[in-house]
Steps between C-alpha positions, in 0.01 A plus 500: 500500500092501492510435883700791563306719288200387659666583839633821430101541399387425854750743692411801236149399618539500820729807519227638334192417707739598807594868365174551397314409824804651717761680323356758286156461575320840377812585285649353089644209574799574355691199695323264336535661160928501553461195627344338157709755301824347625338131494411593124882622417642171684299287250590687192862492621485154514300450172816722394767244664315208373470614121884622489597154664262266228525773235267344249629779233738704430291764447334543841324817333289275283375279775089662590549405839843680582276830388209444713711444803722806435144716496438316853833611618503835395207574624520403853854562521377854451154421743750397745709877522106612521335275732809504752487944513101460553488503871715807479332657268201471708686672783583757315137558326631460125205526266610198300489659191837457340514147699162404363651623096814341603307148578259543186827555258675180647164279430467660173899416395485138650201424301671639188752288589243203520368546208835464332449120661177407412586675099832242489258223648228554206770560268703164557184269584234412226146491505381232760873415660580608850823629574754305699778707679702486817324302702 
């Protein structure tokens, strides 16, 4: 699993460097942004898989890290719908206002959602103990 992850690193890298140097040179590089969005999304969903196939508890609600990847998931499934319309947007000349709220909102509720995580983490580890969860 680490040496795909570690691939997958290398393409988004290069797909990168190559859309920024060729593909949307003087423009957002909003393919590279949907690009990690949906990269982001396939590792939550299989954070998701992997924690309903071990489930360590029944109570998946109580477990810090099922919260901080939900925030992660929300928020770039909702980058994704965002990053995806940009180049149109641009087309059109949209002032990004209601995109920009729109973005700001979804960072705001997935770090809500985060903080849910790291509260449960504090809550269930004591002073000096580190946490161990899916892993």
């Amino acid at each position: 699993m680490k040496r795909t992850f570690i691939f997958i690193n290398i393409l988004y890298f290069i797909f990168s460097l190559v859309n920024l140097l060729f593909l949307q040179k003087s423009s957002l590089h909003s393919y590279s942004q949907t690009l990690q969005s949906i990269i982001i999304l396939f590792l939550c969903i299989i954070f998701y898989f992997k924690l309903l196939k071990e489930l360590p508890t029944q109570q998946i609600q109580k477990l810090p890290l099922f919260w901080i990847v939900s925030g992660f998931f929300f928020s770039y499934a909702g980058k994704l719908v965002i990053y995806a319309i940009t180049h149109y947007m641009i087309a059109i000349g949209d002032d990004f206002i209601l995109i920009s709220i729109f973005h700001v909102s979804l960072t705001l509720i997935a770090y809500l959602i985060m903080a849910v995580g790291v509260w449960l983490n504090d809550k269930q580890t004591s002073p000096g103990e580190v946490h161990k969860s899916i892993g």
